[in-house]
N, C-alpha and C positions, 0 to 999 in steps of 0.2 A: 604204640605209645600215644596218649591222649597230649594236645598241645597246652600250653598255656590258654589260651583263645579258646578253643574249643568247651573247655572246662567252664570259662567266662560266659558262652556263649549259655551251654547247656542251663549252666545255674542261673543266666538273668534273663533266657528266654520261658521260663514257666513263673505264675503266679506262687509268691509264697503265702502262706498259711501263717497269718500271723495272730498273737493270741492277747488277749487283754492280762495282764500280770496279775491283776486284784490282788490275792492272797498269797500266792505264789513268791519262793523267793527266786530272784535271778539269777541265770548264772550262765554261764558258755561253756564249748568247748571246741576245741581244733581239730579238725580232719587232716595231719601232714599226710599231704603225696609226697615222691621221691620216685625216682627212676633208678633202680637198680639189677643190675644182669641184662641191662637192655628191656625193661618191663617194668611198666607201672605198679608200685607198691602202697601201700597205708601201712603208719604206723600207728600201732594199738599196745596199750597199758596191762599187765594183770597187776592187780590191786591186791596193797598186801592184806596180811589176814587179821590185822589189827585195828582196821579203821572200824569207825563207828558204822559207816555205809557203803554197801556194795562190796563189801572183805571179800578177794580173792575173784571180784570180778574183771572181765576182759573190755576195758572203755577206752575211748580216748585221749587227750590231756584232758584236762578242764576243770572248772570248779565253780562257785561262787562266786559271785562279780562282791567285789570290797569297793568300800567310800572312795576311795582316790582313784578306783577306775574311771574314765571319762565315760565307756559306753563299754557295748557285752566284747567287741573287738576286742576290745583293752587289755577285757578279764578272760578272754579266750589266750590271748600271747603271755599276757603275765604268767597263768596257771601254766602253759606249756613250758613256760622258763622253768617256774619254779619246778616241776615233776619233771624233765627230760632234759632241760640243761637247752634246750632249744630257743635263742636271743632271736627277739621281735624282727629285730634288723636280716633277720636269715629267713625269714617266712616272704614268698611270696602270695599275699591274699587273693584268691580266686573269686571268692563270690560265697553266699552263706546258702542258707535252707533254709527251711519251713521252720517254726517255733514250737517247739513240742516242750508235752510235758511229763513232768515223772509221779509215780504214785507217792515220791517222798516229798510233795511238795514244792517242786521245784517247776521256773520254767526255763527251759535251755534254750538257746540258740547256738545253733551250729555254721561255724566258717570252717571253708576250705581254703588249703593253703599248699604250696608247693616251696620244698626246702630241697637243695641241694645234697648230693649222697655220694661218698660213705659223710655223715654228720660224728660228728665227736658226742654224742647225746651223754648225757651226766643224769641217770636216772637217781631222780631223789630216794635211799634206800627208806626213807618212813615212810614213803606212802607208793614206790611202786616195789613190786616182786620179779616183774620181767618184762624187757621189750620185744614187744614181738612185731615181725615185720612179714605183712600177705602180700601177696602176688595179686591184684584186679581178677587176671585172669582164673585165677582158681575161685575168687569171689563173685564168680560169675558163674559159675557150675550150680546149676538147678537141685542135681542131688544133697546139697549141703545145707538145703536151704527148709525149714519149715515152718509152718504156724500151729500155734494150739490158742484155743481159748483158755483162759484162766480165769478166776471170780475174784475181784477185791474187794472188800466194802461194801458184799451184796452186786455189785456189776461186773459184767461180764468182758474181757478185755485180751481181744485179740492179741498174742506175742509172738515176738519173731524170734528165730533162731537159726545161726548160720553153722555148721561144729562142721571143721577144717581139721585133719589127722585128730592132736590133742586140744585142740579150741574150739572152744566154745564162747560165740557171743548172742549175748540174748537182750532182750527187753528192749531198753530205750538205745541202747549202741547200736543192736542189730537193726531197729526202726532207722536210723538214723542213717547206716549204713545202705537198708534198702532203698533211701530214699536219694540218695548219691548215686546210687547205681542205677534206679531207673533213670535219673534225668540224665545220666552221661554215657550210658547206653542204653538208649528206648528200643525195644522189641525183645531185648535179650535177657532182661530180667523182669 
């Protein structure tokens, strides 16, 4: 199991990758850790099939930073309340990531956070379909893991993709994911 500290260490011992917003609209999302069955876990969203964006995809909490968020922190815990039922007061903040961006226009920042388990999580039924909860350990296995090139807009753009038994996570989650995973175990992913 990975410590508090450790986690702290990992994510503010490397440069992050921060990006200008210009057109870009803002928004966050939360990495919950939790330790369960003795092993470190993430909790991850499928998205129901109704939304406007990403219907039926595998992400994290998050969303859109709103006016009354003070900063992307804010709008990373608020959005995890709102979709999992997950209160700010129960997150511990670890440290964030690099600032990425999505082809939908957006630019995200990712915090990590570690929550206490088993959690009462209260998945909002409009906007999630299921919580699903991985093992590190399994997200560490080499075979799950792949990249394709893909083309948007005429350019060409590397995608990740990690599919665990029935999951499947791709694009900006699984970037996002890779990039937790290298900085908190370097050599192994």
């Amino acid at each position: 199991m990975l410590s508090a500290e450790q986690i702290r260490q990992a994510l503010s011992g490397q440069p992050r990758q921060r990006l200008e917003l210009g057109e870009l609209r803002p928004a966050a999302v939360l990495l919950p850790l939790f330790v369960k069955d003795g092993e470190d876990h993430l909790l991850f969203t499928r998205r129901t099939e109704h939304l406007n964006h990403h219907r039926g995809e595998i992400s994290f909490p998050g969303g859109s930073r709103h006016a009354e968020d003070p900063d992307l922190l804010a709008t990373a815990l608020r959005e995890s309340e709102e979709e999992m039922g997950i209160r700010p007061a129960d997150v511990e903040v670890l440290g964030r990531l690099s600032d990425f961006f999505s082809i939908h226009g957006y630019h995200v920042v990712p915090f990590v956070g570690r929550i206490n388990y088993p959690y009462p999580f209260q998945a909002n039924p409009g906007e999630i379909a299921e919580v699903i909860e991985l093992p590190l350990r399994r997200l560490l296995e080499p075979e799950i893991f792949r990249k394709e090139s893909w083309t948007h807009q005429g350019r060409v753009h590397p995608v990740c993709f990690y599919t665990l038994e029935r999951h499947e996570i791709w694009g900006l989650t699984a970037a996002i994911l890779r990039q937790f995973l290298k900085l908190t175990f370097p050599g192994r992913h």
